[in-house]
Every structure is written in structure tokens, then in C-alpha cells.
Biopython code that builds the backbone (N, CA, C, O; Angstrom):
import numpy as np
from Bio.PDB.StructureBuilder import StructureBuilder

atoms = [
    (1, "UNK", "N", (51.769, 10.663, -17.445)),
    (1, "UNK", "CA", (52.159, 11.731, -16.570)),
    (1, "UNK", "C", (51.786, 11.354, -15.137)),
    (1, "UNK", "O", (50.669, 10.883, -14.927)),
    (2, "UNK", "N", (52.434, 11.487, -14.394)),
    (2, "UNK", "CA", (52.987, 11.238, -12.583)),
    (2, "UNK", "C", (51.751, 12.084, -12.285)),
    (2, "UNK", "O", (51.717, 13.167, -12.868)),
    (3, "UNK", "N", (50.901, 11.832, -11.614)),
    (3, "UNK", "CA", (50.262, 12.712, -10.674)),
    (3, "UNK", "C", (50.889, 13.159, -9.302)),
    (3, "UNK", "O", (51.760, 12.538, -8.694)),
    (4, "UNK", "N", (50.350, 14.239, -8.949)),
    (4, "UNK", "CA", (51.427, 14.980, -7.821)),
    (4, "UNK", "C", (51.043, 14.146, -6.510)),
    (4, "UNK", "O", (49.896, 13.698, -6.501)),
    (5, "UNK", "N", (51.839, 13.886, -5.422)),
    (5, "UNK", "CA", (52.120, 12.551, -4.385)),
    (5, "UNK", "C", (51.101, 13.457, -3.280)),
    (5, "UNK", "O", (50.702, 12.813, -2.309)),
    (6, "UNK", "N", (50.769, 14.568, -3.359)),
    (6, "UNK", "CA", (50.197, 15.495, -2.235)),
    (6, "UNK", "C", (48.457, 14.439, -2.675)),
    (6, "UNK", "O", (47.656, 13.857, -1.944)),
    (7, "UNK", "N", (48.509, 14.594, -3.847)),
    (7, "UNK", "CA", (46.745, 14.521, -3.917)),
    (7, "UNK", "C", (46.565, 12.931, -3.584)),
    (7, "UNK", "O", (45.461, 12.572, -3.174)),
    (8, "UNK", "N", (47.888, 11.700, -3.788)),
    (8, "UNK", "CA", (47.183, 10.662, -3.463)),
    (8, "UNK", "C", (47.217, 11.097, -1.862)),
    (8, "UNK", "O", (46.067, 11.210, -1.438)),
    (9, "UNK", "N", (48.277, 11.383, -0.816)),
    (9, "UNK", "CA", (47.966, 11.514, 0.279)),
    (9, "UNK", "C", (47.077, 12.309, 0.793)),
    (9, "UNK", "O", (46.874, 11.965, 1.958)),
    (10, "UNK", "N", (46.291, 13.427, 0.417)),
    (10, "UNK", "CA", (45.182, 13.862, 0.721)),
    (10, "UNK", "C", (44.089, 12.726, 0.536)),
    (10, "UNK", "O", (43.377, 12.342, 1.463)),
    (11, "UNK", "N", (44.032, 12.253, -0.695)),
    (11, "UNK", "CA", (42.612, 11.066, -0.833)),
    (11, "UNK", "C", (42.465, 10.090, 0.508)),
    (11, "UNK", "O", (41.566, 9.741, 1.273)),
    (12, "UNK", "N", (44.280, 9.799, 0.279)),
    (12, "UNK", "CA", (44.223, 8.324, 1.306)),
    (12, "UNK", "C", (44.207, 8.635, 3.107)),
    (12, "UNK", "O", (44.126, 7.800, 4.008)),
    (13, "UNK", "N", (44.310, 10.079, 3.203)),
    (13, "UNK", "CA", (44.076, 10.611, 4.854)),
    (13, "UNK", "C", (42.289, 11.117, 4.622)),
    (13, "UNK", "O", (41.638, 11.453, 5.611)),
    (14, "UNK", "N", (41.867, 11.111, 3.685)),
    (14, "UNK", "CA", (40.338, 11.268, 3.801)),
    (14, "UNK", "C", (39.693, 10.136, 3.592)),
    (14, "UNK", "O", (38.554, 10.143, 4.057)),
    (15, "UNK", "N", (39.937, 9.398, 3.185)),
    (15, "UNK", "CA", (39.327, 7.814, 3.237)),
    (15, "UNK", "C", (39.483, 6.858, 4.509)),
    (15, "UNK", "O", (38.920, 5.803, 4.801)),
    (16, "UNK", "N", (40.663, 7.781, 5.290)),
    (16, "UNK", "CA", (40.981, 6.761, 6.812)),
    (16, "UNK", "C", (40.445, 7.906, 7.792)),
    (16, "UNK", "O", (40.257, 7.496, 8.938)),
    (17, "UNK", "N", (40.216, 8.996, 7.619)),
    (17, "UNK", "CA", (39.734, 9.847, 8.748)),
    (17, "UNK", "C", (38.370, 9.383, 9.233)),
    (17, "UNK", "O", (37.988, 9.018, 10.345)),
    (18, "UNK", "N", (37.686, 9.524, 7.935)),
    (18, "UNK", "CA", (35.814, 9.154, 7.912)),
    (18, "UNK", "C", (35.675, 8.078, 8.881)),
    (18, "UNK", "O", (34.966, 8.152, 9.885)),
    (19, "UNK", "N", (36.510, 6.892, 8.481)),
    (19, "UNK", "CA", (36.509, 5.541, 9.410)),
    (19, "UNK", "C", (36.566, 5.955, 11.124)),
    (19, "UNK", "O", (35.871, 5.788, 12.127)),
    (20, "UNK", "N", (37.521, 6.427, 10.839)),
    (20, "UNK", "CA", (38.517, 7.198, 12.605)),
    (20, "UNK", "C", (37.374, 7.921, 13.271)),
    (20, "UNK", "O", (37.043, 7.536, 14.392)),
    (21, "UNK", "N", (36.789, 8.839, 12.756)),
    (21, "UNK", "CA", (35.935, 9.486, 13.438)),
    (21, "UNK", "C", (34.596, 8.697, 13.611)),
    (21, "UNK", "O", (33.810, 8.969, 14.518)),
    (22, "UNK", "N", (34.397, 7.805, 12.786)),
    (22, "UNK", "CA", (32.874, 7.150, 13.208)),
    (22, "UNK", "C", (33.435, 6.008, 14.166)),
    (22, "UNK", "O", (32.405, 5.579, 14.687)),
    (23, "UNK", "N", (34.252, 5.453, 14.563)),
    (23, "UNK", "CA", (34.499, 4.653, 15.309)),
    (23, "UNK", "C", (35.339, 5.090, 16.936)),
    (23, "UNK", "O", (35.837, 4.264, 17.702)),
    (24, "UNK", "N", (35.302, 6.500, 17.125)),
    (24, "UNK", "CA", (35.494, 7.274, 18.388)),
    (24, "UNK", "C", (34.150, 7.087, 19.052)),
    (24, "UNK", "O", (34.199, 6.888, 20.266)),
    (25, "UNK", "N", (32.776, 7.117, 18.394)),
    (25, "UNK", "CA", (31.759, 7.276, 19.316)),
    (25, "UNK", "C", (30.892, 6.451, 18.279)),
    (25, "UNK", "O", (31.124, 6.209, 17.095)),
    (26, "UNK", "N", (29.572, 6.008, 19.269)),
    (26, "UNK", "CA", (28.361, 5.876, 18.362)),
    (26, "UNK", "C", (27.350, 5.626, 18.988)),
    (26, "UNK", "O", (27.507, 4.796, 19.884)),
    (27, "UNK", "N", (25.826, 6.247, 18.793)),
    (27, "UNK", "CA", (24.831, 6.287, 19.068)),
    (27, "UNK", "C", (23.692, 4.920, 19.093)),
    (27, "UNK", "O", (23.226, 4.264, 18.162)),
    (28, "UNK", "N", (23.530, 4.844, 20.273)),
    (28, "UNK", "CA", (22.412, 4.268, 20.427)),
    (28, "UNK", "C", (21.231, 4.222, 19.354)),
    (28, "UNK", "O", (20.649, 5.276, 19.096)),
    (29, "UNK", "N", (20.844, 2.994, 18.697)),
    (29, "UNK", "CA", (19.693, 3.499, 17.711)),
    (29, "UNK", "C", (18.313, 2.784, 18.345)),
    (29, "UNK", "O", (18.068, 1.584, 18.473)),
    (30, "UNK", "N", (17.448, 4.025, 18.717)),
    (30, "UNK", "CA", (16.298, 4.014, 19.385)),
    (30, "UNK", "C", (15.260, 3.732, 18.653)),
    (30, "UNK", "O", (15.702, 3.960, 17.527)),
    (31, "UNK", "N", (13.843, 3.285, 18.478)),
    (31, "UNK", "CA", (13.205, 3.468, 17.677)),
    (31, "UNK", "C", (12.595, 5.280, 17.663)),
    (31, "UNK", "O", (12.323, 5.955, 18.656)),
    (32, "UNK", "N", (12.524, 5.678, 16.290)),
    (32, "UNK", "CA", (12.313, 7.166, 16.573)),
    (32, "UNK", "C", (10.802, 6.856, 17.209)),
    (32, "UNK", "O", (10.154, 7.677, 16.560)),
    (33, "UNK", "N", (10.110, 6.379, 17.824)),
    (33, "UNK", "CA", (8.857, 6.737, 18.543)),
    (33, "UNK", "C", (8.877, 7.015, 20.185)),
    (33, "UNK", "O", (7.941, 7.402, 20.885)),
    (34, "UNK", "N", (10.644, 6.600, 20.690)),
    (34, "UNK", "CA", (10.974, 7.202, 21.801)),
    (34, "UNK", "C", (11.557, 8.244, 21.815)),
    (34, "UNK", "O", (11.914, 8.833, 22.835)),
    (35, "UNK", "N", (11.691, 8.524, 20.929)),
    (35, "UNK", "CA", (12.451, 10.022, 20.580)),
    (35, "UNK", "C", (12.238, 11.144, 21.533)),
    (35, "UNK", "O", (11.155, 11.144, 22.119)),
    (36, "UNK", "N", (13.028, 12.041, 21.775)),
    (36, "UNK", "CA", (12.389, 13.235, 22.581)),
    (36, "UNK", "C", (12.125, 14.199, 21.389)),
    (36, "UNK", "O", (12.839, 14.378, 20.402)),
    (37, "UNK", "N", (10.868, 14.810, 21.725)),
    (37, "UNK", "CA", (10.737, 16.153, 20.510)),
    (37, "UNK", "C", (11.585, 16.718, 20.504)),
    (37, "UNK", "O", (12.480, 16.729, 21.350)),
    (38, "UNK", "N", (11.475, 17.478, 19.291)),
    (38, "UNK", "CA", (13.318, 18.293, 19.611)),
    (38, "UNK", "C", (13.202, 19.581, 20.581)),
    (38, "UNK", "O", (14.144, 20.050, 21.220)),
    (39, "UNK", "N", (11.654, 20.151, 20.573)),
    (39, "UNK", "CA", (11.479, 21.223, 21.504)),
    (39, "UNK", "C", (12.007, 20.642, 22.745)),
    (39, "UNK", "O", (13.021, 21.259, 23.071)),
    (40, "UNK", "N", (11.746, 19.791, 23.484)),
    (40, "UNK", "CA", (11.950, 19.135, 24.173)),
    (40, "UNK", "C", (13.442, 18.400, 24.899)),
    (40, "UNK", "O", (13.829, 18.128, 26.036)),
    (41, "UNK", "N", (13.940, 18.288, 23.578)),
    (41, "UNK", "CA", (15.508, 17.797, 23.814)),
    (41, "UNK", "C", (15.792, 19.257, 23.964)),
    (41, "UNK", "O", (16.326, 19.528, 25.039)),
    (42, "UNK", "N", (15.537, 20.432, 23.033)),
    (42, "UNK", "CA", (16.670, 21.698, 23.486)),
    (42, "UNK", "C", (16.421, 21.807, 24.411)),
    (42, "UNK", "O", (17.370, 21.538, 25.147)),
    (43, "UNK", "N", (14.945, 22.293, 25.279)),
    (43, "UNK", "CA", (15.293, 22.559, 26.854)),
    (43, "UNK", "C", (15.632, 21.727, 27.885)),
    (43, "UNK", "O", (15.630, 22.175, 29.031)),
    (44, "UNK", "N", (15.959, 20.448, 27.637)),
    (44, "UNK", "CA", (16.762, 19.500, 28.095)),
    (44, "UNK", "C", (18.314, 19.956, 27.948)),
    (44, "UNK", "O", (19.031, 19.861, 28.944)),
    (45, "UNK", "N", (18.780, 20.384, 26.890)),
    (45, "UNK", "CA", (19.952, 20.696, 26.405)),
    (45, "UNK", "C", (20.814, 21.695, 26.939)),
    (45, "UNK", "O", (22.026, 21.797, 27.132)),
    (46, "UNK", "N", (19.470, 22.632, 27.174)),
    (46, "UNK", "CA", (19.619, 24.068, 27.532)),
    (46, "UNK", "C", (19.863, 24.392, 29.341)),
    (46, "UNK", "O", (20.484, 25.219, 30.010)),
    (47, "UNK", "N", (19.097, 23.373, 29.570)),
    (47, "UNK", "CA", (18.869, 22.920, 31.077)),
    (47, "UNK", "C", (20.619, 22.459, 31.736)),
    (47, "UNK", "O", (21.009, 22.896, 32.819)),
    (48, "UNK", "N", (21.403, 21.618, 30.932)),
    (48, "UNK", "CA", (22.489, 21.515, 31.302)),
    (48, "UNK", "C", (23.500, 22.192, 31.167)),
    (48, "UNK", "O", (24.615, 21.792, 31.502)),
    (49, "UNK", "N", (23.171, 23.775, 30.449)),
    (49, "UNK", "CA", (23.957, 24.385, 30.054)),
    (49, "UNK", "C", (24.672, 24.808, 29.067)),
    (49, "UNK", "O", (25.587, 25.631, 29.108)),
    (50, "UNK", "N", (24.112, 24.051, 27.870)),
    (50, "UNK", "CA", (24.297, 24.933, 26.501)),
    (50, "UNK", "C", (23.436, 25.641, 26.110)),
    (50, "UNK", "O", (22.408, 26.020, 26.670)),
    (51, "UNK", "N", (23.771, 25.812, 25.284)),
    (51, "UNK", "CA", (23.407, 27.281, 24.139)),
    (51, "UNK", "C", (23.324, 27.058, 22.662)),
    (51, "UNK", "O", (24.246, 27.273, 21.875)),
    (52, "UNK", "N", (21.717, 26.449, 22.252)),
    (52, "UNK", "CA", (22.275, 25.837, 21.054)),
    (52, "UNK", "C", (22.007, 26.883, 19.966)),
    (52, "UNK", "O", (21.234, 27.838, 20.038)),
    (53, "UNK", "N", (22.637, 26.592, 19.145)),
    (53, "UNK", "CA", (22.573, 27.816, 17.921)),
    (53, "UNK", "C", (22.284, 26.972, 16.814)),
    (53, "UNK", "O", (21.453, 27.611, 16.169)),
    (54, "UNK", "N", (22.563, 25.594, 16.065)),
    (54, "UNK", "CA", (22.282, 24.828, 15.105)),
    (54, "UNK", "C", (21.802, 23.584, 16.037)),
    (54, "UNK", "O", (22.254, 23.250, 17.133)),
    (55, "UNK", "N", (20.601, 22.912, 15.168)),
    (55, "UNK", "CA", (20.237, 21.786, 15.874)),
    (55, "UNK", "C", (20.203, 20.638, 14.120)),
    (55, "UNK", "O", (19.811, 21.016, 13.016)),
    (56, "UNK", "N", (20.643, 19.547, 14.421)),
    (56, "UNK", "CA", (20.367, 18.502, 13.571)),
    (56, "UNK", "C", (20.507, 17.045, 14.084)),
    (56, "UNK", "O", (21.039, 16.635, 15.115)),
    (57, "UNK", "N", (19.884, 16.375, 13.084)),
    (57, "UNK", "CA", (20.156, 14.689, 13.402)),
    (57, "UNK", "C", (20.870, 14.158, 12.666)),
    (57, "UNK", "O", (20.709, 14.383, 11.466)),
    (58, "UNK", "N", (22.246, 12.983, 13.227)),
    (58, "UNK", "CA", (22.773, 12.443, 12.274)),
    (58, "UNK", "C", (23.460, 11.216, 13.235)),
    (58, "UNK", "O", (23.898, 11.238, 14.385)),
    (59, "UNK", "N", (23.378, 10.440, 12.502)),
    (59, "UNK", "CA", (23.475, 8.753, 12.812)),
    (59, "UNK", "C", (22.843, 8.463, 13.904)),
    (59, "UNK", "O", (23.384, 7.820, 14.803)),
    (60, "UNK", "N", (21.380, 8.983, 13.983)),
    (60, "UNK", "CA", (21.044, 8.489, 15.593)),
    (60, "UNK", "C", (21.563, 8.977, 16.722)),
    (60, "UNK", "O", (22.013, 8.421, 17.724)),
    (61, "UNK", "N", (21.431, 10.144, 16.405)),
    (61, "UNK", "CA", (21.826, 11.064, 17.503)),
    (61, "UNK", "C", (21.218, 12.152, 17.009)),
    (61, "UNK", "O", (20.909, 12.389, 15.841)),
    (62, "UNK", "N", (21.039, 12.907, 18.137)),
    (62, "UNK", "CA", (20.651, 14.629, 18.291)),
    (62, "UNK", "C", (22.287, 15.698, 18.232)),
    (62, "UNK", "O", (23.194, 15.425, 19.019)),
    (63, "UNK", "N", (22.401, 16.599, 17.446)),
    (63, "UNK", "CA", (23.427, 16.929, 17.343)),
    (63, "UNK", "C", (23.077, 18.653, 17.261)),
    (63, "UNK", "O", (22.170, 19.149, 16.593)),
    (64, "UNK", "N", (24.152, 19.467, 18.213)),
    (64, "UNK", "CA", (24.028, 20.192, 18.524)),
    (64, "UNK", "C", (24.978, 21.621, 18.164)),
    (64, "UNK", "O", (24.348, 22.037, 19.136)),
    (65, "UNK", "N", (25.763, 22.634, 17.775)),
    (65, "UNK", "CA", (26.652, 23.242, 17.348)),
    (65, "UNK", "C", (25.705, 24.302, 18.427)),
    (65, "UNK", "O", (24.489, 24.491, 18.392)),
    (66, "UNK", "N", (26.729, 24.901, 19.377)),
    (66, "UNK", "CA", (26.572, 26.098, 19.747)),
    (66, "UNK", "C", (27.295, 26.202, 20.891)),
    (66, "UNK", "O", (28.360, 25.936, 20.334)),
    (67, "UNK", "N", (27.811, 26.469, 22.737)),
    (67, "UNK", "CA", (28.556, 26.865, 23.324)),
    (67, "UNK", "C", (28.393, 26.543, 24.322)),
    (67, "UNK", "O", (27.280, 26.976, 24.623)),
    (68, "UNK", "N", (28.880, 25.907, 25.293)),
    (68, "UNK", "CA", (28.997, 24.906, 26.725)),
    (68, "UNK", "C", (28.557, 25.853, 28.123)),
    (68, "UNK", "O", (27.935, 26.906, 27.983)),
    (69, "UNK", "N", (28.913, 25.398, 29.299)),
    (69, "UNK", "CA", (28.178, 26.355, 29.875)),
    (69, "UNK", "C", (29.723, 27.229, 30.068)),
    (69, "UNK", "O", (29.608, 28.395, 30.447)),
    (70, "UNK", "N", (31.022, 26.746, 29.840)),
    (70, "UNK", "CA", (32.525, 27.951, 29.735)),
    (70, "UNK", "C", (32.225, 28.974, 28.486)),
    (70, "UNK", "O", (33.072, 29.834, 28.247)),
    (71, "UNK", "N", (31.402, 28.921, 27.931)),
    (71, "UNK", "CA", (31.062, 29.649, 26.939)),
    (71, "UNK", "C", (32.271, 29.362, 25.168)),
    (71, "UNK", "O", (32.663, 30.039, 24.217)),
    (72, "UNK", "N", (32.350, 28.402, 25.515)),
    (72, "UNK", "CA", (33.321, 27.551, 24.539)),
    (72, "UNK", "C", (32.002, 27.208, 23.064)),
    (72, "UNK", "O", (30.844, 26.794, 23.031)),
    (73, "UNK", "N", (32.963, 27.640, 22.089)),
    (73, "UNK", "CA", (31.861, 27.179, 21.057)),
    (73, "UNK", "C", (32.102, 25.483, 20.964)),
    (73, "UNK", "O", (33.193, 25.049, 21.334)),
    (74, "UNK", "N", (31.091, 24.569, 20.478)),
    (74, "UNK", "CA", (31.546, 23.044, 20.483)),
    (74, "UNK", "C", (30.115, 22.624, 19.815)),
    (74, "UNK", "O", (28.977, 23.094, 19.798)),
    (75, "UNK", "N", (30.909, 21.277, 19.172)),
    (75, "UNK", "CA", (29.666, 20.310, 18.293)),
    (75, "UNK", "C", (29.521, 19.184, 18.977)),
    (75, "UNK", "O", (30.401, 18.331, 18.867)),
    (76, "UNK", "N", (28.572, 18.987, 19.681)),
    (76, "UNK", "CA", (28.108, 18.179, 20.556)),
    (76, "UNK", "C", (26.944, 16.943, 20.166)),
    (76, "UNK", "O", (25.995, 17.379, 19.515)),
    (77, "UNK", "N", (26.909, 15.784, 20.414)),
    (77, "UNK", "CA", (26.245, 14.482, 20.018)),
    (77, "UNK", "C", (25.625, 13.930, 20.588)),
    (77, "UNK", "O", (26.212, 12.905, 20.932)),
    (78, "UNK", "N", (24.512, 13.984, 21.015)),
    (78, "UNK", "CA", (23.526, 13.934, 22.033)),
    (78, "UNK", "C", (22.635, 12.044, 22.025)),
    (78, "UNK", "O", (22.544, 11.367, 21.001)),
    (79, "UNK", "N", (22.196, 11.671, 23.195)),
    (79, "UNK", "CA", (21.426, 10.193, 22.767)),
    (79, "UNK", "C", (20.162, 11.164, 22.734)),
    (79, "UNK", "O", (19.966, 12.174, 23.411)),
    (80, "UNK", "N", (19.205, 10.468, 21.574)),
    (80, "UNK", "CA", (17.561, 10.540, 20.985)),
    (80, "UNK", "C", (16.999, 10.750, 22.349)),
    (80, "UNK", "O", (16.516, 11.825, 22.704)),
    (81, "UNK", "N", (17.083, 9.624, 23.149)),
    (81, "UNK", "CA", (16.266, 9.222, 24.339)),
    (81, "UNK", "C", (16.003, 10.127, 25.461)),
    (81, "UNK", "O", (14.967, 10.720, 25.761)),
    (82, "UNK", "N", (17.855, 10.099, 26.358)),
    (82, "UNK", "CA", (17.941, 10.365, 27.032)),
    (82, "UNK", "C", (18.587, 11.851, 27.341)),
    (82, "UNK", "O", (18.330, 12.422, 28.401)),
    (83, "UNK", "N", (19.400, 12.406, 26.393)),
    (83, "UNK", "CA", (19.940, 13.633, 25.819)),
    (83, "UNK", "C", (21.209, 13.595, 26.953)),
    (83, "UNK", "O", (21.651, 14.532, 27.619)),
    (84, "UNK", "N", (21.458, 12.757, 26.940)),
    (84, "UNK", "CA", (23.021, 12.540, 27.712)),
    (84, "UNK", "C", (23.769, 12.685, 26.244)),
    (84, "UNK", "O", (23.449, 12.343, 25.105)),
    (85, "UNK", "N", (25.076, 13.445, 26.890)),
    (85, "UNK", "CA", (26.397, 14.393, 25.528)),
    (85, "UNK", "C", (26.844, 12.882, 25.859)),
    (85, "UNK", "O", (26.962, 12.308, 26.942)),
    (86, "UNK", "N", (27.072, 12.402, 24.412)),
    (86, "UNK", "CA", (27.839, 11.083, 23.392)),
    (86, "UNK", "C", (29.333, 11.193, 23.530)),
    (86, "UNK", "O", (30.047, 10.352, 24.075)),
    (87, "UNK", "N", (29.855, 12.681, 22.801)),
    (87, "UNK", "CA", (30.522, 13.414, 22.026)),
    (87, "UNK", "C", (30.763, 14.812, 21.982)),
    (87, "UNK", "O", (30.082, 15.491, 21.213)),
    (88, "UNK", "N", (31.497, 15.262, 22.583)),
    (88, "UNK", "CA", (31.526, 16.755, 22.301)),
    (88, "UNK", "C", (33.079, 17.153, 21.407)),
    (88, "UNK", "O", (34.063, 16.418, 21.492)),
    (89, "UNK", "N", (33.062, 18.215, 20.714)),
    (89, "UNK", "CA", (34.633, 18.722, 20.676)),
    (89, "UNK", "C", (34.042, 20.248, 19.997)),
    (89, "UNK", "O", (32.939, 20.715, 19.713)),
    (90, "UNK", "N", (35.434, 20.685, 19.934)),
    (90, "UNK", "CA", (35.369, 22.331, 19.519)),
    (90, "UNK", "C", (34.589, 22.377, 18.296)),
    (90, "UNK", "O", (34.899, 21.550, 17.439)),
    (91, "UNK", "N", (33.698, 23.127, 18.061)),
    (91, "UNK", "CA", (33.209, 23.572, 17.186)),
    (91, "UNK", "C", (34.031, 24.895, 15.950)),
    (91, "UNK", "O", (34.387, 25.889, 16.583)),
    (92, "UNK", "N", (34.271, 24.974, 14.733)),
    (92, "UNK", "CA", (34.862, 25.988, 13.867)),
    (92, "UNK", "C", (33.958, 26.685, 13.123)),
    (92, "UNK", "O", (34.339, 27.567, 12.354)),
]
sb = StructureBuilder()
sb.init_structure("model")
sb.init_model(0)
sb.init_chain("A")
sb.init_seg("    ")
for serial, (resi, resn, name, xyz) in enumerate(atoms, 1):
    if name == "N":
        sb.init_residue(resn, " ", resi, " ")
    sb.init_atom(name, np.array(xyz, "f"), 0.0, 1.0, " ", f" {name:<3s}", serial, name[0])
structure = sb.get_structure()
């Protein structure tokens, strides 16, 4: 029996997206002992004008979900170090 042509093209646009999106940007990898605390990175963060509402780390970066200083919601990708934005786009 034929499997339906939707599910191989769903697999095969999720197996090339993952690639696509990690190769738009990428983080500096610092040793974490230069790290900024994260107290520290938010009011850094906060200082330029966001508004963070979720804070996490992922690939060596500081990563941010919450709203710009247009009051735009957005997921933002921060460097460890220096907390200069990597990456930003709309947040859902």
C-alpha cells in the first residue's frame, strides 16, 4: 500500500528546514566562564529595550522570547559575552 505523497513531503521539508535555519545564524562559542550571569544579561537586554518574558540557552547563545522596544512580540538570539542580538524574528 502507497503511502500518501503529503507525509513524504512533510518529512522531506522538515529534514531541510532544521539545516536552513541553523545555517542563517550562529553563535559564538565562549567558554561558559565568560559568560554574563543571566541576571545580568537581562538588564543588559532590558537596557536596549526589550521586554523579556522567557529566557533560555541554546547553541551558545542567550535566547530571549518577549517584545522589542515597537512593542512587537519576537524570539531573539543573543552572544553569551557580549549580549549583542545574533538573530531576531517574530515570535508566535
Amino acid at each position: 500500500m502507497k503511502k500518501p505523497s503529503w507525509i513524504l513531503c512533510a518529512a522531506l521539508a522538515a529534514g531541510v528546514a532544521a539545516p536552513v535555519f541553523a545555517a542563517d545564524f550562529s553563535c559564538p562559542a565562549h567558554p561558559q566562564a565568560q559568560w554574563l550571569k543571566p541576571s545580568d544579561f537581562i538588564k543588559k537586554v532590558e537596557d536596549q529595550g526589550y521586554s523579556v518574558r522567557e529566557f533560555d540557552t541554546k547553541h551558545d547563545c542567550y535566547k530571549i522570547e518577549g517584545t522589542d522596544k515597537a512593542g512587537q512580540r519576537v524570539k531573539v538570539y543573543f552572544d553569551t559575552v557580549s549580549a549583542k542580538p545574533l538573530m531576531s524574528k517574530p515570535a508566535h
